[in-house]
C-alpha positions, 0 to 999 in steps of 0.5 A, spaced: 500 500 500 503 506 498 498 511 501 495 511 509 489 514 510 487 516 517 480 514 520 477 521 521 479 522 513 476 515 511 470 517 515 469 524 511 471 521 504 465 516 505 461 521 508 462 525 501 462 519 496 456 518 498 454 524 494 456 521 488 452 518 483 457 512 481 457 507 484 464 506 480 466 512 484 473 512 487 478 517 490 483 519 485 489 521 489 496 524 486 500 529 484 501 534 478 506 539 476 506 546 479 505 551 486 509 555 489 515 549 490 513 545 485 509 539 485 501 539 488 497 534 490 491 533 487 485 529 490 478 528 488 474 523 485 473 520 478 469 514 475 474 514 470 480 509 469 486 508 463 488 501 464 495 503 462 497 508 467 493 507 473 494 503 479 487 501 483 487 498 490 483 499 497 485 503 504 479 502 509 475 500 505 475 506 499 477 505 492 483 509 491 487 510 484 494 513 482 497 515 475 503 509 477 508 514 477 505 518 482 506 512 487 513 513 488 512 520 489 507 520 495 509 513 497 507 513 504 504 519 505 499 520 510 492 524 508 488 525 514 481 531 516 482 535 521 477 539 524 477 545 528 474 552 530 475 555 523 472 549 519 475 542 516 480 539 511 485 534 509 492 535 510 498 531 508 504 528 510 508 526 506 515 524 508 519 524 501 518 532 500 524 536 503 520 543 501 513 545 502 510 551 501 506 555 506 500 553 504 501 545 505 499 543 498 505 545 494 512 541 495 518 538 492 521 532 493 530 530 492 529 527 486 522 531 483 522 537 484 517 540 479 516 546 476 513 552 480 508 556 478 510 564 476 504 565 480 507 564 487 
């Protein structure tokens, strides 16, 4: 398994797949290029599959999908909600990055570093 999800994130991702009209909805998780550092997360959820390029497997009883060359990117990253005064979100941890942006949602890794947004 190459990504973790928390409980009070499992909890929250069934709670919104629940919305969806698919029953063949799963969350879709990765990374692309951009943000202030490098590379972004991207997570949501996506009823579509490319047979040569995602890998599917189970965490918690969520369907969970990655392009394969993201796993090695986010490989033992951790996605958990938190809940406070201000509102909820998700946060990830991820080990392998060695820079993240202010904002928590940009990073880079020693062997991804990605090209920043001119943005930021």
């Amino acid at each position: 398994m190459s990504i973790h999800i928390s409980e009070n994130a499992s909890l929250q991702i069934k709670e919104m797949m629940k919305e969806e009209e698919s029953d063949q909805t799963r969350l879709r998780f990765g990374v692309k290029g951009g943000g202030c550092t490098g590379l972004s997360y991207v997570m949501g959820f996506d009823t579509e599959l490319n047979e040569e390029l995602d890998k599917t497997f189970e965490v918690n009883g969520i369907p969970v999908v990655m392009n394969a060359q993201d796993i090695p990117i986010v490989q033992g990253t951790t996605i958990d909600f938190k809940q406070n005064m201000m509102g909820g979100g998700f946060t990830i941890d991820n080990p392998n990055a060695i820079a993240n942006c202010g904002c928590g949602s940009s990073f880079k890794t020693a062997k991804n570093a990605g090209t920043p947004d001119e943005s930021c």
